[in-house]
C-alpha positions as CSV (number, residue, x, y, z in Angstrom):
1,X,7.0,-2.0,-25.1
2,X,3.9,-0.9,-23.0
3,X,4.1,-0.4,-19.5
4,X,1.4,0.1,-17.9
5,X,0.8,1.6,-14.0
6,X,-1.8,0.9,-12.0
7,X,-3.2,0.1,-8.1
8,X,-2.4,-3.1,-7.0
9,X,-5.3,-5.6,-6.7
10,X,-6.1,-8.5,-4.2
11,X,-6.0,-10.7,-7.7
12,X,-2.0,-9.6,-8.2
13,X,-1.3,-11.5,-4.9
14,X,-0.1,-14.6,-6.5
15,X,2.2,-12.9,-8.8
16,X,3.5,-9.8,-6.3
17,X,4.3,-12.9,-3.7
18,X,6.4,-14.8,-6.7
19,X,8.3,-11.6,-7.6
20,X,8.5,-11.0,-4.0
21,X,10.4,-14.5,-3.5
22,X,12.7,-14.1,-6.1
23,X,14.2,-11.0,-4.3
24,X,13.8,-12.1,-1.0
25,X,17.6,-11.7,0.1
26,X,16.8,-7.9,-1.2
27,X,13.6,-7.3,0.1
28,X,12.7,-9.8,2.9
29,X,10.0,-12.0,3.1
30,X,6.6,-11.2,2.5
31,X,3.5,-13.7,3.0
32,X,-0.3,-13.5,1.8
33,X,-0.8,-12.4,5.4
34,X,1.7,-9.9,5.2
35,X,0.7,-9.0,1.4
36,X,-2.8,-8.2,3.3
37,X,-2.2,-6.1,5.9
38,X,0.0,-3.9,3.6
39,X,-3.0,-3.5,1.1
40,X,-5.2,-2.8,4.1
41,X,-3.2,0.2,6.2
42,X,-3.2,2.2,2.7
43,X,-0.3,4.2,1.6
44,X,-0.1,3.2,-2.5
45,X,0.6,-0.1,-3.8
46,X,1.2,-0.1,-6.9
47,X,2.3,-2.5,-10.0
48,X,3.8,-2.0,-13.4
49,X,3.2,-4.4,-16.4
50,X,5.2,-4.8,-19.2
51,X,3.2,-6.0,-22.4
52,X,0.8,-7.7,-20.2
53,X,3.1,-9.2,-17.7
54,X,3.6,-8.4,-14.2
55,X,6.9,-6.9,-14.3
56,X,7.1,-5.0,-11.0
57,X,5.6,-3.7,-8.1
58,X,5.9,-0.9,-5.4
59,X,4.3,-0.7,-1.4
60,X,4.7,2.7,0.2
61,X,3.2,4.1,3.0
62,X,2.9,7.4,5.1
63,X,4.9,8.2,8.4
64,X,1.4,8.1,10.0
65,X,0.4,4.6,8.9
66,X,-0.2,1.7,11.6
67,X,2.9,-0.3,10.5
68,X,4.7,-2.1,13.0
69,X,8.0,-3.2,10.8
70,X,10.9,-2.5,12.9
71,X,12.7,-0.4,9.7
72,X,9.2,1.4,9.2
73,X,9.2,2.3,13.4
74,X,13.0,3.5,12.8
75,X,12.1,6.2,10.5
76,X,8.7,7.0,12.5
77,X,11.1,7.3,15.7
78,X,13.4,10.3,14.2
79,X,11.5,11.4,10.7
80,X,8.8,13.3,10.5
81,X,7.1,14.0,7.0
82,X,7.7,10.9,4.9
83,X,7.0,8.5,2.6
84,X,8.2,5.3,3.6
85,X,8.7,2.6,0.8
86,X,7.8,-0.7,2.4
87,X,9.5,-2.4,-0.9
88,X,10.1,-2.2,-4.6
89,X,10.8,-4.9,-6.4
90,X,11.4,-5.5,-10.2
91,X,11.6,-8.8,-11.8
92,X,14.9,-10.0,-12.7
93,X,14.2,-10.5,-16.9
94,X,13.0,-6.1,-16.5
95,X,15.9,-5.0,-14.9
96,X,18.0,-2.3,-15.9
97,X,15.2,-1.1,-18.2
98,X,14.1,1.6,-16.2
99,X,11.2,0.1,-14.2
100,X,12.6,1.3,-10.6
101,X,13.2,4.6,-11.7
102,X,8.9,4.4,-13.1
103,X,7.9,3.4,-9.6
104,X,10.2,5.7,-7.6
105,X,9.0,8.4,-9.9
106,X,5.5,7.0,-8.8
107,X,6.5,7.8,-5.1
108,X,8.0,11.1,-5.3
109,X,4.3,12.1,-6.9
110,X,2.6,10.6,-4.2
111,X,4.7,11.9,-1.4
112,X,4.4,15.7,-3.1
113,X,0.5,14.6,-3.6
114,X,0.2,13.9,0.4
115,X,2.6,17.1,1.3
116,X,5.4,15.5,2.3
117,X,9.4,16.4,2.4
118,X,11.1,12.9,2.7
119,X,11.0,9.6,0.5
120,X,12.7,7.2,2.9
121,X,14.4,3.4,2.5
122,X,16.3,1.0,3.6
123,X,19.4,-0.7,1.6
124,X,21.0,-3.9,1.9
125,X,24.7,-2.7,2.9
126,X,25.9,-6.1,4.2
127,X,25.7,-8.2,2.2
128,X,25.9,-5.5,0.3
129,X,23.2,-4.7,-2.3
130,X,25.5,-2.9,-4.7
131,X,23.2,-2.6,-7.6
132,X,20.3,-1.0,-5.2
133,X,23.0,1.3,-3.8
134,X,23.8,2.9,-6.3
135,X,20.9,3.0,-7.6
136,X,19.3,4.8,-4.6
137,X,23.0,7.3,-4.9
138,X,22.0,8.3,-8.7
139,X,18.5,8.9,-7.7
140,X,18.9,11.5,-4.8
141,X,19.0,9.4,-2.1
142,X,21.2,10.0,1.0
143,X,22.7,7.2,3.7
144,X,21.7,8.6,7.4
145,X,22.6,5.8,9.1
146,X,23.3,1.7,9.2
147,X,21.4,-0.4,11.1
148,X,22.9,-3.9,12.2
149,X,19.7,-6.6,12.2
150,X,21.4,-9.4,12.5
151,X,25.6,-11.1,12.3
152,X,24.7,-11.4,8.8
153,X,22.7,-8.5,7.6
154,X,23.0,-4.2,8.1
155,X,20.8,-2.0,6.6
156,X,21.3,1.4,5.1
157,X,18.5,3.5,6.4
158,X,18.5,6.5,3.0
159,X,16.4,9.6,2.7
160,X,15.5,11.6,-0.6
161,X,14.8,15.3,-0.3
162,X,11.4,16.3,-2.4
């Protein structure tokens, strides 16, 4: 297996989007317009193929960045000095195969790259998104607090020391 990681391009739109969709109760949704702006207000966006084949992709940005998300202005609000990941998302047929750990990797570099102490993101915690939660535990992260968005869904807002 090759994988092979590298900036994300106004041509991957089509396929982030898809892989986007598929995790949508994970990650929320995420239209070209959307897709856009992200690629526009910087931070690193990123994708990793597997033997030619769009098999994830990662969207981080800086606590400084003009981003208006409400979990992004959460962390702005109390955190200084961090690297926010907007979303990761791996395709369902690549998980488990170390792809997330690639990407977060990926982040940790940039964050040290741009001098920052933090890698911060938010977890599905109900419903709970078990397999990202632990995920996130193994990998350094810590829970600071929940958010409740909605009857249906909390988040757990997570920090990583670097």
């Amino acid at each position: 297996m090759t994988d092979v990681l590298r900036p994300m391009a106004p041509a991957d739109e089509a396929a982030v989007l898809a892989l986007n969709a598929a995790a949508i109760e994970q990650t929320g949704p995420m239209d070209a317009a959307l897709f856009q702006r992200l690629l526009e207000i910087g931070g690193e966006s990123v994708v990793v193929e597997r033997d030619g084949r769009l098999a994830g992709c990662l969207i981080v940005l800086a606590d400084t960045a003009p981003h208006d998300g409400e979990n992004f202005r959460w962390f702005a609000e109390r955190v200084r000095s961090f690297l926010y990941v907007d979303r990761i998302v791996v395709a369902e047929r690549e998980r488990g195969r170390q792809l997330g750990r690639l990407l977060y990797e990926h982040a940790a570099q940039r964050a040290a790259d741009l001098g920052l102490r933090w890698i911060a993101a938010e977890v599905n915690a109900e419903p709970p998104n078990t397999t990202s939660l632990a995920f996130h535990a193994r990998h350094g992260f810590v829970e600071i607090a929940t958010r409740v968005l909605s009857e249906e869904k909390v988040v757990s807002y997570q920090l990583r020391a670097l």
